[in-house]
C-alpha positions in Angstrom: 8.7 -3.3 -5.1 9.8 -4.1 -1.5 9.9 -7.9 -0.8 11.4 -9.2 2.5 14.4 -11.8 2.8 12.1 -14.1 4.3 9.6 -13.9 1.2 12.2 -14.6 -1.1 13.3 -17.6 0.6 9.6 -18.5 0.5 9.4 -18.5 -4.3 12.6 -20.5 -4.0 11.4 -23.2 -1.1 8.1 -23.6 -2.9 10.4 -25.1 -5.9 13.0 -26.7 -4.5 12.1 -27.3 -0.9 15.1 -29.8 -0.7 17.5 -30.5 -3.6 17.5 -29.9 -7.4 17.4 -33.7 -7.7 18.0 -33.4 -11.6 20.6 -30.9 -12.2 22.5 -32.8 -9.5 22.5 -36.2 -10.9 23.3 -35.1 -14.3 26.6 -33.2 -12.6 26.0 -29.9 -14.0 25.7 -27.9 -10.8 28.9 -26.2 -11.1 28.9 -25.6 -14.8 28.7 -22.0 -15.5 25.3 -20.9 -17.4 23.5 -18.1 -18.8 19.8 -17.5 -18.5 17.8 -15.1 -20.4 13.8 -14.1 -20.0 12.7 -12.9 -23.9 8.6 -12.4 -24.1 7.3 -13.3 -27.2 4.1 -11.0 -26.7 3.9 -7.1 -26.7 3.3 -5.9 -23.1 4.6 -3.8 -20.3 7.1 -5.7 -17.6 7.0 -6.0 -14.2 8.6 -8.1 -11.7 12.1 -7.7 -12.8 13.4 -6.1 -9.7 11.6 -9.0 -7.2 13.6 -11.4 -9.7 16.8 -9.5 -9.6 16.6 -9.7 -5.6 16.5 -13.7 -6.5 19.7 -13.3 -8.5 21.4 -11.5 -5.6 20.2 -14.0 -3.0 21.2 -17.3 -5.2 24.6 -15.3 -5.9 23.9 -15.1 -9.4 25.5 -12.0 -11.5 22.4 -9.4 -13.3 23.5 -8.5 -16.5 20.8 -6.5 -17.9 17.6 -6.1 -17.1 14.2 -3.6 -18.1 12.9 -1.8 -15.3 9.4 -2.4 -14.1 6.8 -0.2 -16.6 8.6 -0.5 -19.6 6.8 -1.2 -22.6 7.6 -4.7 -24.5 7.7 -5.8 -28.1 7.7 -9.8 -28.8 11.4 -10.5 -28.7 12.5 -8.5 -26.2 14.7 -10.0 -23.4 13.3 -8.8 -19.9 16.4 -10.2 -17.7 19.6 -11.7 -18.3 22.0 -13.4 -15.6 24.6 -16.0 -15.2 25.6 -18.1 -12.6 26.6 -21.6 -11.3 24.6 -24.3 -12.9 22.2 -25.3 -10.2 21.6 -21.5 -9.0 20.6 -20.9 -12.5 18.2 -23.8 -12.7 17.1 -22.9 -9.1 15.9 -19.0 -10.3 14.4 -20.3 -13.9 11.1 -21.6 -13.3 10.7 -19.1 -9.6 11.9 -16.0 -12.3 9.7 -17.2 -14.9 6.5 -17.7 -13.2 6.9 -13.8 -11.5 7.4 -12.3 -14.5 4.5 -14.1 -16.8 2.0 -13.4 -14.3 3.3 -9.7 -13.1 3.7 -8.8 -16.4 0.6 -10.0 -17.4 -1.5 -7.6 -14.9 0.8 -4.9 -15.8 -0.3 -4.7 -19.3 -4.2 -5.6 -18.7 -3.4 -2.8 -16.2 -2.1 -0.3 -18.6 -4.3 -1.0 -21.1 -7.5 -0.2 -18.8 -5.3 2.7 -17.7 -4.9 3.9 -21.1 -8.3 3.9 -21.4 -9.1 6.2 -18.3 -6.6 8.5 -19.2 -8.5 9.4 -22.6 -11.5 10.2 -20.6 -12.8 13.6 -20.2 -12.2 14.4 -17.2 -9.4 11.7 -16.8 -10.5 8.5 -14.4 -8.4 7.0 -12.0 -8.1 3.4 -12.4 -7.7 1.4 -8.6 -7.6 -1.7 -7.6 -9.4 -3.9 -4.6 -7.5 -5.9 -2.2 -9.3 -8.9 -3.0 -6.4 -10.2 -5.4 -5.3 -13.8 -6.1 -4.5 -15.4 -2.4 -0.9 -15.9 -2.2 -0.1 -13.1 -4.9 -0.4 -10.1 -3.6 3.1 -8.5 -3.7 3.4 -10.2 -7.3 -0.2 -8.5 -8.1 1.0 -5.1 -7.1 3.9 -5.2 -9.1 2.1 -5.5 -12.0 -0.6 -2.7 -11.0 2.0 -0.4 -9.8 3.7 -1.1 -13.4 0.7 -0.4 -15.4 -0.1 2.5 -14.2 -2.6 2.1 -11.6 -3.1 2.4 -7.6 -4.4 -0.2 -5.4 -7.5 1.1 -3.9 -6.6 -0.3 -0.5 -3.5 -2.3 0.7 -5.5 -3.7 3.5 -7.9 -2.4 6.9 -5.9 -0.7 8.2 -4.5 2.2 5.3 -8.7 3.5 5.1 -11.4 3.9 6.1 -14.6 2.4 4.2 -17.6 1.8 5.4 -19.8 -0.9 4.1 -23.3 -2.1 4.9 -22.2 -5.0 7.0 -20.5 -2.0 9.1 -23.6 -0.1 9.0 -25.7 -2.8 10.2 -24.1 -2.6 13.4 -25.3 1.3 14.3 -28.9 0.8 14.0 -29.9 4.3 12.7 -28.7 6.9 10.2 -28.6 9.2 13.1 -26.1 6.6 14.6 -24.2 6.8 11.5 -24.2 10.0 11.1 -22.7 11.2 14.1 -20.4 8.2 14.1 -19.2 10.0 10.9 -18.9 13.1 12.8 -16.5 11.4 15.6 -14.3 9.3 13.0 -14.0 12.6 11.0 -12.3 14.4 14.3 -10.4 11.1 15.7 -9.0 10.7 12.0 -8.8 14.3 10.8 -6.7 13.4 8.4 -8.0 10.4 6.3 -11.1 10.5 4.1 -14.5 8.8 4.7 -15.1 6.2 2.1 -18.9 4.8 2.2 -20.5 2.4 -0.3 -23.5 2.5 -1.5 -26.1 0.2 -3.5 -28.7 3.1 -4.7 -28.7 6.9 -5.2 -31.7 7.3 -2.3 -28.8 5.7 0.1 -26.0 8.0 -1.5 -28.4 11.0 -1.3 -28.3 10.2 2.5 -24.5 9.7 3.1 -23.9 12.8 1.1 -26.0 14.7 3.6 -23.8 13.3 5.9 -20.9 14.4 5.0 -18.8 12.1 3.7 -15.7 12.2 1.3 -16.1 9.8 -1.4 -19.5 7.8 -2.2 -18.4 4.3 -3.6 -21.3 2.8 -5.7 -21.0 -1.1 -6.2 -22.9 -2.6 -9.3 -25.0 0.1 -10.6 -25.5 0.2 -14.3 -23.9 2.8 -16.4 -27.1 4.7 -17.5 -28.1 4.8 -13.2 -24.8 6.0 -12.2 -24.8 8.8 -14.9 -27.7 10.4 -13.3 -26.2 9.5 -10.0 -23.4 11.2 -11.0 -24.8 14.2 -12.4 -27.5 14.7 -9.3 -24.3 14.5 -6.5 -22.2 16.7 -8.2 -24.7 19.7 -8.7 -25.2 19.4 -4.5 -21.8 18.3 -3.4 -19.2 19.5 -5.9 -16.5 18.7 -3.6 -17.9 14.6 -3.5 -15.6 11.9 -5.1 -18.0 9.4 -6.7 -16.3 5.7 -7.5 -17.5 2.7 -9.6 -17.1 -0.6 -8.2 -18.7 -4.3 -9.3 -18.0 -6.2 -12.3 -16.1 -3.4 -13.9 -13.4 -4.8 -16.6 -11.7 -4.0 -20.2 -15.1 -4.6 -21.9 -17.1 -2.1 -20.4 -14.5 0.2 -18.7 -15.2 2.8 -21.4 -18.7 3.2 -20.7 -18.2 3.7 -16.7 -15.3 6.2 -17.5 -18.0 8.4 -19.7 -20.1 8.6 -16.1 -18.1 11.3 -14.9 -16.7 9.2 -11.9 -13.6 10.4 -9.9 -12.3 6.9 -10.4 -12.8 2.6 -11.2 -12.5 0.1 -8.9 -11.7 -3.1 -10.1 -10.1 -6.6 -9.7 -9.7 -7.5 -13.3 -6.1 -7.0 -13.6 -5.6 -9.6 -10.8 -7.2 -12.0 -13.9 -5.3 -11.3 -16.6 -3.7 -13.8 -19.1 0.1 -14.4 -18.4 2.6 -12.6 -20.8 3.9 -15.5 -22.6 8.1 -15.5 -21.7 10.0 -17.8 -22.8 13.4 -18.9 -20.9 16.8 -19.7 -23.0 19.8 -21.3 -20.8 22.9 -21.5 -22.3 25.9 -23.8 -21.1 28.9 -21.0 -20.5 31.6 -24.7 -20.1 
């Protein structure tokens, strides 16, 4: 996971935007010290390379680590360093809080993965770019580590037309052959539209457009949606957005969808890590 200079001078300064007031008083910023990340939960880890670019910018040695992915068992240590005394109680609580809450949307993320992959035909699990403000290079970590692809990164990676574009262009005619000038200006990206009901699908499709996005249709409506599409446009990709989690995933994956689109790892409960320092004096 890329992650500029300037971002991780950003963790730290949220933490300590001055002085470790406490670790100086008490004399012990100089004292050589150990820290070690151990998860007392199952799971899959992510973040470790983001904190090991915190070890290398606060000048503290990485002695072992698991790579982003891996799978967890409760005990496990995730990262072990050691360092001077106040760069070791600089990295704890900034290391600590990327890999509970990376971790903890890597394994919602594998778990919903897991569940796509045992789908006939397999489902691809994405993910919006409506995650957490403030954590979205922590939140792709952990979606990257599970298993999944972010739908979109941001505007300007696709192109995906909602109804608050469409709105815009007046007519399906204007649509249609706005379709037909995006398709030649951008011959190589694919036209995402979203759609609320099969009547408007039926009309994009017509249209020629890649992939049809539904948002919120039940799972019994987007079967038949599914099913009608495909025996007209066999080369359409058909995606299932709105309120899709690890409670009803299963049933969206049995649709027959090209893929899920979801927020729900962004949500996920932290993986419970706990954080042993030890004195090296």
């Amino acid at each position: 996971m890329f992650m500029t200079t300037a971002a991780i001078e950003r963790l730290i300064e949220e933490d300590i935007p001055y002085i470790d007031l406490t670790s100086q008083l008490l004399g012990i910023d100089q004292a050589p010290a150990e820290i070690d990340y151990i998860t007392r939960m199952t799971g899959v880890v992510a973040g470790t390379e983001i904190v090991a670019k915190l070890c290398r910018h606060l000048d503290i040695e990485l002695m072992s680590m698991k790579r982003s992915g891996e799978t967890l068992s409760a005990g496990d240590s995730l990262l072990k360093a050691r360092g001077s005394g106040a760069a070791i109680h600089t990295l704890w609580k900034v290391g600590q809080n990327i890999l509970d809450y990376s971790s903890g949307v890597a394994t919602m993320t594998r778990k919903m993965v897991d569940i796509c992959e045992v789908a006939s035909p397999k489902v691809a699990l994405l993910t919006t770019r409506k995650s957490i403000p403030g954590t979205k290079s922590l939140a792709i970590a952990g979606i990257v580590a599970g298993g999944a692809v972010p739908h979109r990164l941001g505007l300007s990676e696709t192109i995906l037309i909602f109804k608050q574009h469409r709105q815009f262009l007046g007519s399906d005619a204007a649509l249609a052959d706005k379709i037909a000038e995006i398709r030649h200006l951008a011959c190589e990206k694919r036209i995402v539209i979203e759609a609320d009901t099969l009547e408007e699908a039926r009309r994009f499709a017509k249209m020629g457009v890649d992939i049809i996005q539904f948002d919120k249709l039940s799972v019994e409506a987007l079967k038949l949606a599914v099913a009608e599409l495909r025996s007209k446009y066999p080369t359409l990709h058909i995606l299932a957005a709105g309120g899709i989690n690890g409670s009803n995933i299963a049933q969206y994956c049995e649709t027959g969808v090209n893929g899920i689109v979801t927020t729900a790892p962004y949500y996920a409960k932290a993986l419970d890590i706990k954080v042993e320092i030890r004195s090296e004096a």
